[in-house]
N, CA, C and O atoms as a DFTB+ gen file, in Angstrom:
744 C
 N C O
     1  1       0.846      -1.170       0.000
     2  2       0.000       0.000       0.000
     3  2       0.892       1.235       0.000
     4  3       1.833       1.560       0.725
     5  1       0.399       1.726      -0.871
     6  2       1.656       2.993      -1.382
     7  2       1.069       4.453      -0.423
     8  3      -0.157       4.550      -0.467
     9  1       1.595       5.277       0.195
    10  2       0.429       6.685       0.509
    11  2       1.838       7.510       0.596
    12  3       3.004       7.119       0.563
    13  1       1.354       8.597       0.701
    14  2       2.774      10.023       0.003
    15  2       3.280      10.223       1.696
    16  3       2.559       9.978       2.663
    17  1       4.566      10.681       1.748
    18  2       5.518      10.983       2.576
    19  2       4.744      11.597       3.899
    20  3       4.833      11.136       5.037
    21  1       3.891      12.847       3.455
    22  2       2.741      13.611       4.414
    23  2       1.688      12.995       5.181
    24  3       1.114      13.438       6.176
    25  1       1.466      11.565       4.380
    26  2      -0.039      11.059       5.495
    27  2       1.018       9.839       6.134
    28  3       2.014       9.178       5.840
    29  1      -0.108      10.093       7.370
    30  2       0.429       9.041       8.537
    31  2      -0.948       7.876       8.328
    32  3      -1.993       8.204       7.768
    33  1      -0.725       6.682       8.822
    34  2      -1.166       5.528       9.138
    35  2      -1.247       5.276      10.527
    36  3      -0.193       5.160      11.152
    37  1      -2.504       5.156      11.199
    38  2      -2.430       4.987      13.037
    39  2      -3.212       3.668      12.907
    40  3      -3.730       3.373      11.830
    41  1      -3.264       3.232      13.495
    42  2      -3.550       1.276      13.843
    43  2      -4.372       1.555      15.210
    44  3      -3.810       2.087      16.167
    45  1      -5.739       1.165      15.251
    46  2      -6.577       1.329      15.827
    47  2      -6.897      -0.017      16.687
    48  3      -7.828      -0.671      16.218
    49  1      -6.309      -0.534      17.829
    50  2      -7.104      -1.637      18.316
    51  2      -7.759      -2.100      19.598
    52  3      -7.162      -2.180      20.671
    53  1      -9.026      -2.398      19.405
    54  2     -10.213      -2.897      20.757
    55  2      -9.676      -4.058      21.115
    56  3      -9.849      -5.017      20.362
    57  1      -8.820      -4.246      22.478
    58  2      -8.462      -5.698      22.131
    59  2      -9.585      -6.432      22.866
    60  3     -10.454      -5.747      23.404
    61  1      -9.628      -7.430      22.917
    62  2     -10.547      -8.535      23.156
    63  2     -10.520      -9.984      22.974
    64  3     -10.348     -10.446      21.845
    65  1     -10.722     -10.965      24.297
    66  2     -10.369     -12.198      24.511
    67  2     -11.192     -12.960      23.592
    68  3     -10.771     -13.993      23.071
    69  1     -12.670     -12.362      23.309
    70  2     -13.546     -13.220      22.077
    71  2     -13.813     -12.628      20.674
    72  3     -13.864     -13.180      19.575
    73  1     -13.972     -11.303      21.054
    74  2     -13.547     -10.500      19.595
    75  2     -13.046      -9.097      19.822
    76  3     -13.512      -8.177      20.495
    77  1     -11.769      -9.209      18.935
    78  2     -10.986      -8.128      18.648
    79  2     -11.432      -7.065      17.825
    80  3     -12.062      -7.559      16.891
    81  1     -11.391      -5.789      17.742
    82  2     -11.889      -4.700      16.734
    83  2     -10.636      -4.347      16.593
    84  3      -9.660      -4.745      17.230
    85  1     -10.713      -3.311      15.430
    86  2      -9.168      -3.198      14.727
    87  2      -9.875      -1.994      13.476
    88  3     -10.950      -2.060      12.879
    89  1      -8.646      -0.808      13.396
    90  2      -9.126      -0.248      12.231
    91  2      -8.331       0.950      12.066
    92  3      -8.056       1.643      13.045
    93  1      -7.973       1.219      10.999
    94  2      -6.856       1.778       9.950
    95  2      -7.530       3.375       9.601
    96  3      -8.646       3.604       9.135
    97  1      -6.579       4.262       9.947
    98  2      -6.721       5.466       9.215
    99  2      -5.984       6.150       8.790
   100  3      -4.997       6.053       9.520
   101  1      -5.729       7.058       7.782
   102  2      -4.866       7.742       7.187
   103  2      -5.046       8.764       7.646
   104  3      -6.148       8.945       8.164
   105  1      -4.079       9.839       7.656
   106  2      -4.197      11.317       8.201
   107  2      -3.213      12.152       7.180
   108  3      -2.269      11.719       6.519
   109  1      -3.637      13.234       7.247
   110  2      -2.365      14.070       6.309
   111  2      -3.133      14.987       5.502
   112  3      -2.608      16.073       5.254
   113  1      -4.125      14.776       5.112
   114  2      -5.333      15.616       4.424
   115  2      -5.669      16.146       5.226
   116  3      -5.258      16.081       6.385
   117  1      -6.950      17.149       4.562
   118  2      -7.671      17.893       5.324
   119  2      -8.833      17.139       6.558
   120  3      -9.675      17.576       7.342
   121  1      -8.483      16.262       6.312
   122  2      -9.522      15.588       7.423
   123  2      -9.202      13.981       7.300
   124  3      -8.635      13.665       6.254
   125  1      -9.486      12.934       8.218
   126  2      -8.938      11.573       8.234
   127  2      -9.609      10.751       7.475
   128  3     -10.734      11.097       7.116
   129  1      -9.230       9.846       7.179
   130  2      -9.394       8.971       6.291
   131  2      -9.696       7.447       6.550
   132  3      -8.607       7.037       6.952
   133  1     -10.628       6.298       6.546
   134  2     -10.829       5.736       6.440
   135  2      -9.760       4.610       5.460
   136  3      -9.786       4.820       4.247
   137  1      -8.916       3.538       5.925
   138  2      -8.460       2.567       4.908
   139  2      -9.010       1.270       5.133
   140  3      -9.123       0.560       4.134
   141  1      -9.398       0.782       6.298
   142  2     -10.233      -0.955       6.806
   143  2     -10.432      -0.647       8.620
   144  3      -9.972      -0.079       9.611
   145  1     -11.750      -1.739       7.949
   146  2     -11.605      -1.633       9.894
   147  2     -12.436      -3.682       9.805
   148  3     -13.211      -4.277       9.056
   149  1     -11.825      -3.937      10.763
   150  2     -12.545      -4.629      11.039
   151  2     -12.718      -6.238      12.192
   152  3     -12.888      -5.659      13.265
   153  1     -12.748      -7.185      12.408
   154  2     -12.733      -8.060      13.862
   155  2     -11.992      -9.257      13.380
   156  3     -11.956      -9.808      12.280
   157  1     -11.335      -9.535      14.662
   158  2     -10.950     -11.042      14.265
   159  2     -11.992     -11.775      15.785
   160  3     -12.002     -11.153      16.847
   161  1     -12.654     -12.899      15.651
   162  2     -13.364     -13.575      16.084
   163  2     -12.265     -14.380      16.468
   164  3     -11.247     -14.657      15.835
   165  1     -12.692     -14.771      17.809
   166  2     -11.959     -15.807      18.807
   167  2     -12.725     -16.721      19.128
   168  3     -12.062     -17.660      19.568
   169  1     -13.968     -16.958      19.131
   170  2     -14.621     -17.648      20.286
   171  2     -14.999     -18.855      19.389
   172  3     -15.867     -19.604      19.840
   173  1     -14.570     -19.085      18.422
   174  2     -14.067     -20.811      18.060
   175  2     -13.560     -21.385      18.361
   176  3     -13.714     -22.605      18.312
   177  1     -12.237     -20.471      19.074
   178  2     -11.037     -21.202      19.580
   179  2     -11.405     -21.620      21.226
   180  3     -11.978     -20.829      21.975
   181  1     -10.998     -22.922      21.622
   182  2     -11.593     -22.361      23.110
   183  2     -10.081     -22.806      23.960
   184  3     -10.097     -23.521      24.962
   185  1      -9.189     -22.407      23.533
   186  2      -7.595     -22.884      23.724
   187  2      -7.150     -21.200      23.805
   188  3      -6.848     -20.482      22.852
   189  1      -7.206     -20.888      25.030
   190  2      -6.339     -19.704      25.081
   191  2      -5.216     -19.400      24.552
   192  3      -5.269     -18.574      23.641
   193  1      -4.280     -19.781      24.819
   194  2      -3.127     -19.721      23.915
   195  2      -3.234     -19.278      22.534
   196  3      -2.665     -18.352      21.956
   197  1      -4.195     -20.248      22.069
   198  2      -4.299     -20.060      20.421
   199  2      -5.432     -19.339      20.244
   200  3      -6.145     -19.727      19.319
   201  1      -5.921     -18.106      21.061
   202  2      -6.643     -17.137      20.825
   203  2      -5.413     -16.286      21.086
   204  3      -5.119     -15.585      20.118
   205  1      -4.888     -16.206      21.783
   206  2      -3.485     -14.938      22.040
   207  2      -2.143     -15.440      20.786
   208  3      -1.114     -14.764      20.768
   209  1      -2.293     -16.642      19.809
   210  2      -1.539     -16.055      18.844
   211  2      -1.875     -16.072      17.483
   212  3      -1.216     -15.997      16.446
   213  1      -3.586     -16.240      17.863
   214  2      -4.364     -15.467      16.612
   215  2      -4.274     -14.307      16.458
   216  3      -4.019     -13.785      15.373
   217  1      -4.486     -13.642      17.624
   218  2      -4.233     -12.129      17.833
   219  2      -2.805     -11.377      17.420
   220  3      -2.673     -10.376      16.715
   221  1      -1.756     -12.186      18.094
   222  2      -0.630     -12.120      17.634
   223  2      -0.311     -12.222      15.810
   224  3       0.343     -11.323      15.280
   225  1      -0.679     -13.024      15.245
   226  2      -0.857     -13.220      13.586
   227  2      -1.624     -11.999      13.315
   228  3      -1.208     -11.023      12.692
   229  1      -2.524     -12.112      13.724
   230  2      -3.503     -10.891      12.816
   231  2      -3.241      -9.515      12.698
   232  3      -3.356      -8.867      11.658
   233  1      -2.849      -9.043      13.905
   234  2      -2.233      -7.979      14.014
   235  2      -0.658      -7.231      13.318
   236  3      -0.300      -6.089      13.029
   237  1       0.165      -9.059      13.253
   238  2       1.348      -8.759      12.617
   239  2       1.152      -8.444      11.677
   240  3       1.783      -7.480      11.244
   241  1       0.133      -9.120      10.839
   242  2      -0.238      -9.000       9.292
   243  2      -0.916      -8.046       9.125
   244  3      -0.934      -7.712       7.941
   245  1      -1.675      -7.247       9.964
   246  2      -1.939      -5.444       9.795
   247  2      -0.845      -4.940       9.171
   248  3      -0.844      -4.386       8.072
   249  1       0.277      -5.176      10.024
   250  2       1.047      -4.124      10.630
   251  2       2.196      -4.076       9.593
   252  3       2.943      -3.104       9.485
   253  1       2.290      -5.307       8.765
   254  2       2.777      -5.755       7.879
   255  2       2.056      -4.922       6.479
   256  3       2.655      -3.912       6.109
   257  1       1.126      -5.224       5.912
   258  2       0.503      -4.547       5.267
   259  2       0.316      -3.257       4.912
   260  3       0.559      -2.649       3.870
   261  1      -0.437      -2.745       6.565
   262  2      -0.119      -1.242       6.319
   263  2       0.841      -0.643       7.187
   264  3       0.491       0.060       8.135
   265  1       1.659      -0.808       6.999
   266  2       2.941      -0.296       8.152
   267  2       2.590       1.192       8.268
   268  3       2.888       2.235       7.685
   269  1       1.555       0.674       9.641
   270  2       1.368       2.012      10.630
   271  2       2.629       2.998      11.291
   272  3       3.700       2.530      11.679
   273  1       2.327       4.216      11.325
   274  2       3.652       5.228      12.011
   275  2       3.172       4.969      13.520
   276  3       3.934       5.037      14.485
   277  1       1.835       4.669      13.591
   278  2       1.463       4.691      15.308
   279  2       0.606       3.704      15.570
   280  3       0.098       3.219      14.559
   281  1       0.206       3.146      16.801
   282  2      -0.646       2.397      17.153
   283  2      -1.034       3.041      18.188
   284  3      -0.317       3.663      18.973
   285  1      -2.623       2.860      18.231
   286  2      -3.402       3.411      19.562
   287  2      -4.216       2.029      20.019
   288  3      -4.644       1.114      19.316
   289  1      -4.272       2.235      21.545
   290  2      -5.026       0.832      21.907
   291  2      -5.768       1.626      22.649
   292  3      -5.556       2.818      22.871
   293  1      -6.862       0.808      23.136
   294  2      -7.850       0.927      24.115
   295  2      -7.429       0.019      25.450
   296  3      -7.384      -1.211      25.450
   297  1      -7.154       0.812      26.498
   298  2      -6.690       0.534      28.074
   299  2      -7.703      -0.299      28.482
   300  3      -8.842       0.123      28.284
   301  1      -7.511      -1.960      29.287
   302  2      -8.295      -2.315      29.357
   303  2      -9.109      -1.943      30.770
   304  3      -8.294      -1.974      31.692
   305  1     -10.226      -1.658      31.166
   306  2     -10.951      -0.655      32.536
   307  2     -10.651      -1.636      33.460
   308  3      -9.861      -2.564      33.290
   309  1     -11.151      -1.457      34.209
   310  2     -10.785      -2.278      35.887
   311  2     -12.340      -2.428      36.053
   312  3     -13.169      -1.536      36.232
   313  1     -12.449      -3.231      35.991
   314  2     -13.831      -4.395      36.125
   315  2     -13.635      -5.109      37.744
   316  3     -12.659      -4.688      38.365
   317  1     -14.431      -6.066      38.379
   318  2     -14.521      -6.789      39.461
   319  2     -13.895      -8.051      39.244
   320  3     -13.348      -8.654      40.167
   321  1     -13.938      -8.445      38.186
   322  2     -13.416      -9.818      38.135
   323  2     -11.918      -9.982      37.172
   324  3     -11.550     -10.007      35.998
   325  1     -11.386     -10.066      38.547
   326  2      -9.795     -10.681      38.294
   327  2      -9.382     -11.229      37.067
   328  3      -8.693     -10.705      36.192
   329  1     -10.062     -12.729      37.127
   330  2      -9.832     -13.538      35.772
   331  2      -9.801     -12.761      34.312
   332  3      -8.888     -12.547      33.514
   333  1     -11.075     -12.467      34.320
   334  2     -11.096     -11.045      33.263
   335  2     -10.494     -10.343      32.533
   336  3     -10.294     -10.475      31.326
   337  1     -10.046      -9.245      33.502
   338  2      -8.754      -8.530      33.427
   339  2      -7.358      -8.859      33.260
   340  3      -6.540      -8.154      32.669
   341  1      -7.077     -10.234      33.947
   342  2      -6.049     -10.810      33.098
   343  2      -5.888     -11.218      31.885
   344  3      -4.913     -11.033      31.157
   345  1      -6.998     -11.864      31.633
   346  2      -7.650     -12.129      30.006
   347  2      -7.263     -11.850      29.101
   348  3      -6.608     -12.454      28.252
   349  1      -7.997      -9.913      29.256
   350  2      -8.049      -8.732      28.899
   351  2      -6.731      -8.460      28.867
   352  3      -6.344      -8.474      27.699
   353  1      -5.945      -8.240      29.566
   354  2      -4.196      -7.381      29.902
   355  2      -3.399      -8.646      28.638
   356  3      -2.583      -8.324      27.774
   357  1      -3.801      -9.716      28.822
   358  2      -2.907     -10.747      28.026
   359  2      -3.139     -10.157      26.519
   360  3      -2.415      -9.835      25.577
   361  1      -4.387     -10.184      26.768
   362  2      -4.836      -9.877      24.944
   363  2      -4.007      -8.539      24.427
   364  3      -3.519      -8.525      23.297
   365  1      -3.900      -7.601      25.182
   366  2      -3.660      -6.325      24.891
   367  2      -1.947      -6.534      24.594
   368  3      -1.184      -6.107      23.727
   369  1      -1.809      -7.311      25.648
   370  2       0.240      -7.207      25.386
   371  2       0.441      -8.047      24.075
   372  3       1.445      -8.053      23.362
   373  1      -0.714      -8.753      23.906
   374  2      -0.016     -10.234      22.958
   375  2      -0.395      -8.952      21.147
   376  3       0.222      -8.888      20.083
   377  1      -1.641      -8.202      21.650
   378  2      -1.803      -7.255      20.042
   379  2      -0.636      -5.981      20.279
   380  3      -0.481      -5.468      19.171
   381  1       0.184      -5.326      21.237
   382  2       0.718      -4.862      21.199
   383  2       2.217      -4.935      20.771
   384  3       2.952      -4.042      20.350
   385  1       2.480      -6.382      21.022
   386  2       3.693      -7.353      20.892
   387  2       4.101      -6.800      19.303
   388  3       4.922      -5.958      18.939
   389  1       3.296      -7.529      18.657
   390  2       4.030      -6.656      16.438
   391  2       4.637      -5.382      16.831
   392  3       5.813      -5.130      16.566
   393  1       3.801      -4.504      17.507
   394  2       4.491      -3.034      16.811
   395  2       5.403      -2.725      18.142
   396  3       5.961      -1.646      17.944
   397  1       5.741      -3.225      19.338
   398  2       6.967      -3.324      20.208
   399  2       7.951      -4.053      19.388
   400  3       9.132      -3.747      19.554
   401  1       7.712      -4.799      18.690
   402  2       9.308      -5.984      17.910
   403  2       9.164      -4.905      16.707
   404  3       9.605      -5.125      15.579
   405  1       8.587      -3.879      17.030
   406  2       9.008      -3.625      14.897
   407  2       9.230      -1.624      15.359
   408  3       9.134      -0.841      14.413
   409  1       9.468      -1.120      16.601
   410  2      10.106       0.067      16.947
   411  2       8.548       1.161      16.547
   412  3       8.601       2.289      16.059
   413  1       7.403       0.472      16.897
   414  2       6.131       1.242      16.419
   415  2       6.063       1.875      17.376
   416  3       6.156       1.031      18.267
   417  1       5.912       3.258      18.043
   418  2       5.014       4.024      18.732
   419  2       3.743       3.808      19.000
   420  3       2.844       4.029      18.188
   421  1       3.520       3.228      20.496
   422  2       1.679       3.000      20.865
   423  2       1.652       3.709      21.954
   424  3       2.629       4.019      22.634
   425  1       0.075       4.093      22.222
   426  2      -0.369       5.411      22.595
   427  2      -1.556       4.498      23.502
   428  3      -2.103       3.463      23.122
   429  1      -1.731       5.098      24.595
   430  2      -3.083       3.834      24.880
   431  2      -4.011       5.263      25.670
   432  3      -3.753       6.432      25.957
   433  1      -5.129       4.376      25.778
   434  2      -6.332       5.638      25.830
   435  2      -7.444       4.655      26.752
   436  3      -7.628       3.448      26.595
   437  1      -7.952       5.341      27.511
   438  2      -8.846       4.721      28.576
   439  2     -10.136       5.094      27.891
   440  3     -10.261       6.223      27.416
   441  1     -11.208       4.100      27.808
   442  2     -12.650       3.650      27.292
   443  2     -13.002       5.252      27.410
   444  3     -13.152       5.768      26.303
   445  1     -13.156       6.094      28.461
   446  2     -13.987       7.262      28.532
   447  2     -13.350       8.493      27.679
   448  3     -14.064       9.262      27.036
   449  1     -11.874       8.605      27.742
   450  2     -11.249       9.170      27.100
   451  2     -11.584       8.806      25.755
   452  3     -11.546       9.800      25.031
   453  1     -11.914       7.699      25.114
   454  2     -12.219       7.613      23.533
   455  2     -13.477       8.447      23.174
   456  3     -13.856       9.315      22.389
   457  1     -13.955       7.584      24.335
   458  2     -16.234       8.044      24.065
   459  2     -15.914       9.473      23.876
   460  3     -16.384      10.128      22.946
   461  1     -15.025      10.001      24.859
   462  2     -15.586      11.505      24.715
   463  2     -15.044      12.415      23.462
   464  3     -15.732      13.292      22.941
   465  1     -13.703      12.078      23.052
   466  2     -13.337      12.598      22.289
   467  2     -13.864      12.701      21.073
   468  3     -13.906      13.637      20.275
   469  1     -14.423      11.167      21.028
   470  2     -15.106      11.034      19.686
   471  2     -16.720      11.389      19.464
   472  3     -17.204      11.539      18.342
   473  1     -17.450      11.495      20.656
   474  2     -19.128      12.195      20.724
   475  2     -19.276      13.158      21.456
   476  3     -20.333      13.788      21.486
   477  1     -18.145      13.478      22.250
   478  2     -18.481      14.300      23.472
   479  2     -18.946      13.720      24.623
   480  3     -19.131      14.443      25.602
   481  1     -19.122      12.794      24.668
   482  2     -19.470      11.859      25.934
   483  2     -18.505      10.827      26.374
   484  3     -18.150       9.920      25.620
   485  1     -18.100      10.950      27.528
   486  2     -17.426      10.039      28.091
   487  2     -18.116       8.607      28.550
   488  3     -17.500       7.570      28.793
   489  1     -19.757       8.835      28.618
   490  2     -20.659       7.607      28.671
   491  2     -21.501       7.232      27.541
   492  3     -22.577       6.633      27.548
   493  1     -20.654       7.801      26.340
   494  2     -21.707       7.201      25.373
   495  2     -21.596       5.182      25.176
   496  3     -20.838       4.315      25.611
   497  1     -22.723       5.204      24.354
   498  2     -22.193       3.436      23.826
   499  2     -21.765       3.046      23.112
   500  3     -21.057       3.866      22.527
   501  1     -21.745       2.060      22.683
   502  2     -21.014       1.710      21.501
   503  2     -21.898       1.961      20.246
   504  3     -21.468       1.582      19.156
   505  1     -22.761       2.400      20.306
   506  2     -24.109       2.521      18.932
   507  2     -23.888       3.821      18.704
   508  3     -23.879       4.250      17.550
   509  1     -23.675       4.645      19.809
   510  2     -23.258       5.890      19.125
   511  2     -21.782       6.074      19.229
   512  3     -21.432       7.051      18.567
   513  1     -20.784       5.465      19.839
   514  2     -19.559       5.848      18.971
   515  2     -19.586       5.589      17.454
   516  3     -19.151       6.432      16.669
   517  1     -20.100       4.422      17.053
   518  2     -20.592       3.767      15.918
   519  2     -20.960       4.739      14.972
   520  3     -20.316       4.978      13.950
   521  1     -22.031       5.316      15.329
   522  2     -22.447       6.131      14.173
   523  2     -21.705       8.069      13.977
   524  3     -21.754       8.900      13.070
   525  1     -21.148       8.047      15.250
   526  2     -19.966       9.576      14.791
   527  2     -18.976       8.879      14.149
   528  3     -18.265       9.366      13.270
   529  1     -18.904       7.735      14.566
   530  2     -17.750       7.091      13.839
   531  2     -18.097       7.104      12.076
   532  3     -17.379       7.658      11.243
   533  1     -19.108       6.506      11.844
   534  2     -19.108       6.825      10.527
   535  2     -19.779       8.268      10.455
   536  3     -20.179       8.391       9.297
   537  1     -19.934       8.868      10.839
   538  2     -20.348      10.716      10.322
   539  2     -18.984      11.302      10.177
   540  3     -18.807      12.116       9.270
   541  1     -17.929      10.956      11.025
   542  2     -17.102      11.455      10.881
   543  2     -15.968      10.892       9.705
   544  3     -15.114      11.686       9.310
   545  1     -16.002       9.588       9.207
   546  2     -15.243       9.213       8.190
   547  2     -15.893       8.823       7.263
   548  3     -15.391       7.784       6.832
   549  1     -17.077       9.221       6.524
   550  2     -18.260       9.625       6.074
   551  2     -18.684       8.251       5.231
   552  3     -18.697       8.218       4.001
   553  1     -19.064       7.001       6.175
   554  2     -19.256       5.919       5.308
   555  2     -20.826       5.395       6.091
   556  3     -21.168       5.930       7.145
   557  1     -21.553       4.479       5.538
   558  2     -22.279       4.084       5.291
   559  2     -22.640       3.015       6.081
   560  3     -23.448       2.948       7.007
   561  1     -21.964       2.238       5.609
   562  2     -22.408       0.608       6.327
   563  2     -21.865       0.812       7.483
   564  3     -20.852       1.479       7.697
   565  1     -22.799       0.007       8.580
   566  2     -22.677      -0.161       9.643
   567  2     -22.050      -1.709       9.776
   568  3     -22.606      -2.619       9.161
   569  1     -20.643      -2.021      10.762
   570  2     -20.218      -3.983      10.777
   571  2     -20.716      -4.225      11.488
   572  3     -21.089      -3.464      12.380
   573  1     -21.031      -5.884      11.367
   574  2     -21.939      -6.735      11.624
   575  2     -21.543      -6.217      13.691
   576  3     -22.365      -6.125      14.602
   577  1     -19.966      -5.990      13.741
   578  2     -20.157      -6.251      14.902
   579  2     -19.292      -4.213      15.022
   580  3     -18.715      -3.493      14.207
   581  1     -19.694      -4.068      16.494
   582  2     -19.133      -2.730      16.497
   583  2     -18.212      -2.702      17.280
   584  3     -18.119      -1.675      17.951
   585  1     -17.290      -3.692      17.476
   586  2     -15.946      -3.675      18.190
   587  2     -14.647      -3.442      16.374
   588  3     -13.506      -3.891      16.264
   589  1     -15.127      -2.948      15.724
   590  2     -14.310      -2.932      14.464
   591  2     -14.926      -1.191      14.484
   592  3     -14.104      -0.570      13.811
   593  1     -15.511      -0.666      14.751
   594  2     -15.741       1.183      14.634
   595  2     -15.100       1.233      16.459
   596  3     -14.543       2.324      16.580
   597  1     -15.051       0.746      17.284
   598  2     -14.720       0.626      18.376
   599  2     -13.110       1.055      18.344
   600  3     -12.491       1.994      18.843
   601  1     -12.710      -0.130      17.484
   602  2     -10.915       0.178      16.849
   603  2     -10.529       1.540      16.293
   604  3      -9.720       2.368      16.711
   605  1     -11.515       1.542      14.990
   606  2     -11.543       3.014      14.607
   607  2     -11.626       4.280      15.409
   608  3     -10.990       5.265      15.034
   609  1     -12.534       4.325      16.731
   610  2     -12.238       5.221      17.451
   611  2     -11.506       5.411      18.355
   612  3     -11.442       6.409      19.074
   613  1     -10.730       4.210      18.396
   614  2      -9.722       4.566      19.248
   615  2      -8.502       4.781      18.293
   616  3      -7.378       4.677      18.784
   617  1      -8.631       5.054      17.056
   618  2      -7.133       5.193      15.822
   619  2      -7.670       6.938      15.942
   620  3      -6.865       7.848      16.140
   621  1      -8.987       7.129      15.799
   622  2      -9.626       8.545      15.896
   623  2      -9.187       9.229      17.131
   624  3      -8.530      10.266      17.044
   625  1      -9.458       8.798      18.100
   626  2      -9.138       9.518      19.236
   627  2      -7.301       9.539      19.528
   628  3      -6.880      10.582      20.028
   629  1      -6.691       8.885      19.348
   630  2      -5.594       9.430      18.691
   631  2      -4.625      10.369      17.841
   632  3      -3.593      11.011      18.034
   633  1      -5.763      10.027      16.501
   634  2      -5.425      11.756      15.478
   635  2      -5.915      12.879      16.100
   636  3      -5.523      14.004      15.790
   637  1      -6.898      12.633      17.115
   638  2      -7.181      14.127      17.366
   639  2      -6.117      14.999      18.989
   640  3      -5.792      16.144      19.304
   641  1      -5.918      13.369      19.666
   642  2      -4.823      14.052      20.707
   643  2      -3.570      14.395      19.788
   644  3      -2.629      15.052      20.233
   645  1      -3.591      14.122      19.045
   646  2      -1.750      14.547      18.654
   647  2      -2.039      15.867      17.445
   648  3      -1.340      16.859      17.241
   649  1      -3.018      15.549      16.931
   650  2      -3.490      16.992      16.237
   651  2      -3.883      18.068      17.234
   652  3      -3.808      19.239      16.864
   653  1      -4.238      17.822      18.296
   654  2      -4.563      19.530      18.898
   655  2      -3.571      19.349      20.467
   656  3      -4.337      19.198      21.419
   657  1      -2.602      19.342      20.736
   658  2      -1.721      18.612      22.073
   659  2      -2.148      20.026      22.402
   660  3      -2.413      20.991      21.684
   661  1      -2.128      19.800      24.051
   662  2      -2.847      20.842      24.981
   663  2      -2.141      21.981      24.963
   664  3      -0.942      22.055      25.235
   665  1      -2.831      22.864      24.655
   666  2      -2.049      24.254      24.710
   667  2      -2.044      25.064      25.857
   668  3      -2.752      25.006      26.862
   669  1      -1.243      25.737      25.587
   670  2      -0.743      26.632      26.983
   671  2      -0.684      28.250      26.501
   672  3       0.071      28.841      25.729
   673  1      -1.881      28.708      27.352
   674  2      -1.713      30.393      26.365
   675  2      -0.530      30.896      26.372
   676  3       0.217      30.675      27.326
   677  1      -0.182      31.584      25.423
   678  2       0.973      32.278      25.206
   679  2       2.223      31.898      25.085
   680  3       3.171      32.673      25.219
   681  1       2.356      30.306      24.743
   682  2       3.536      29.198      24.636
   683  2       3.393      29.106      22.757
   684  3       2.383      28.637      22.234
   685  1       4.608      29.647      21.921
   686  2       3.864      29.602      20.650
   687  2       5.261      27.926      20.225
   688  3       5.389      27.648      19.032
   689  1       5.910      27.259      21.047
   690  2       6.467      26.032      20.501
   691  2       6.317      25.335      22.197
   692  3       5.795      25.656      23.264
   693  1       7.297      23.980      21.524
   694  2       7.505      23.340      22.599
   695  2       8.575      23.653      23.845
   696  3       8.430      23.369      25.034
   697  1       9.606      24.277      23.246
   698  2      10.246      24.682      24.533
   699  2       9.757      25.527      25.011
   700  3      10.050      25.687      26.196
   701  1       8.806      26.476      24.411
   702  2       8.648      27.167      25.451
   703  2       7.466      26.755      26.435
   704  3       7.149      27.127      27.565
   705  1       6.991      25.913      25.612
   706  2       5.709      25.325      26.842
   707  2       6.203      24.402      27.817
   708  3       5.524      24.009      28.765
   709  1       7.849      23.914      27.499
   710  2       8.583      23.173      28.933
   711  2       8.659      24.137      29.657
   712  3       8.228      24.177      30.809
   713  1       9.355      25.252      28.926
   714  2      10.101      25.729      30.088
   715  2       8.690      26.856      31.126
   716  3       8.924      27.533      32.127
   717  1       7.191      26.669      30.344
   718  2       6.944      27.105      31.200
   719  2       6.146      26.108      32.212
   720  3       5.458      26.372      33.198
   721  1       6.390      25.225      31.780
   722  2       5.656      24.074      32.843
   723  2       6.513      23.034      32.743
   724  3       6.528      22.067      31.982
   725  1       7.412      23.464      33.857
   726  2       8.212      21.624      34.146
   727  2       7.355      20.920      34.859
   728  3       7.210      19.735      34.561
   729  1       6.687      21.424      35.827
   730  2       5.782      20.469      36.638
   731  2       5.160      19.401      35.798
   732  3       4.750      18.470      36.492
   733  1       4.861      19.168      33.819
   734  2       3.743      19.236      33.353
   735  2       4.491      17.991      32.604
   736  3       3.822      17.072      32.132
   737  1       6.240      18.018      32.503
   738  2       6.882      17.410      32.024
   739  2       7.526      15.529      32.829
   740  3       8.075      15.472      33.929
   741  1       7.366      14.780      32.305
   742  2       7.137      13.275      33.439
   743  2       8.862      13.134      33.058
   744  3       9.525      12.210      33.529
């Protein structure tokens, strides 16, 4: 996949122990771009392992394909149940694993932080991230499942933190917004 020097590629992924969402955007134009979005299904497999290196394959072969400049994930929340969350944390390291072995930049973003960026709501659902999701990358069909616009908004909520990084009145670069906030600097 060929795209000009100016647009970036961000790698969008929902991870998930039974289904994964996943989804591709271009940036560099006047507004983002849509290239695939879509799930890899687990819950055939009932062999953990070989759901964490399905995930592992599928993702390489994204990443392979469209050799993303960034990856954004979705943080997995803190739920009640233990088992879960390990699940969950496995899945996330095992889709993060490609673009750590290949020097990719990933960015991770907590569930409310996506909702909001992308509707203005930090409690929206997934039916309406779904549909800003497509208003905003102006397509049509709705997927069968919405953990694949799920991906997409978290590749979205990405282009838009690094397109508008928090400003500081009267800071017109970056040094000068260190030097006026070290506190601000980790």
């Amino acid at each position: 996949m060929s795209h000009n020097r100016s647009e970036r590629i961000i790698l969008g992924i929902d991870p998930g122990t039974v289904i994964l969402g996943f989804g591709l955007i271009v940036c560099g134009g006047k507004a983002p771009g849509l290239i695939t979005m879509g799930v890899l299904k687990l819950q055939k497999l009932p062999d953990p392992l070989a759901r964490l290196g399905k995930i592992y394959e599928r993702i390489s072969s994204l990443i392979d394909e469209y050799q993303p400049a960034e990856v954004a994930v979705e943080a997995p929340f803190f739920g009640k149940n233990v088992q879960s969350m390990l699940k969950l944390g496995r899945a996330q390291g095992v889709a993060l694993a490609p673009a750590i072995s290949r020097n990719i930049p990933i960015f991770e973003y907590a569930p409310r932080k996506i909702k909001q960026s992308i509707t203005g709501n930090g409690n929206a659902s997934k039916e309406q991230v779904s549909a800003m999701v497509q208003n905003i990358l102006k397509f049509k069909e709705t997927p069968d499942y919405l953990d694949a616009t799920d991906g997409v908004a978290v590749a979205l909520c990405h282009y838009y933190q690094s397109e508008r990084p928090v400003s500081v009145p009267g800071a017109k670069s970056w040094a000068e917004f260190i030097r006026k906030n070290p506190d601000r600097i980790r």
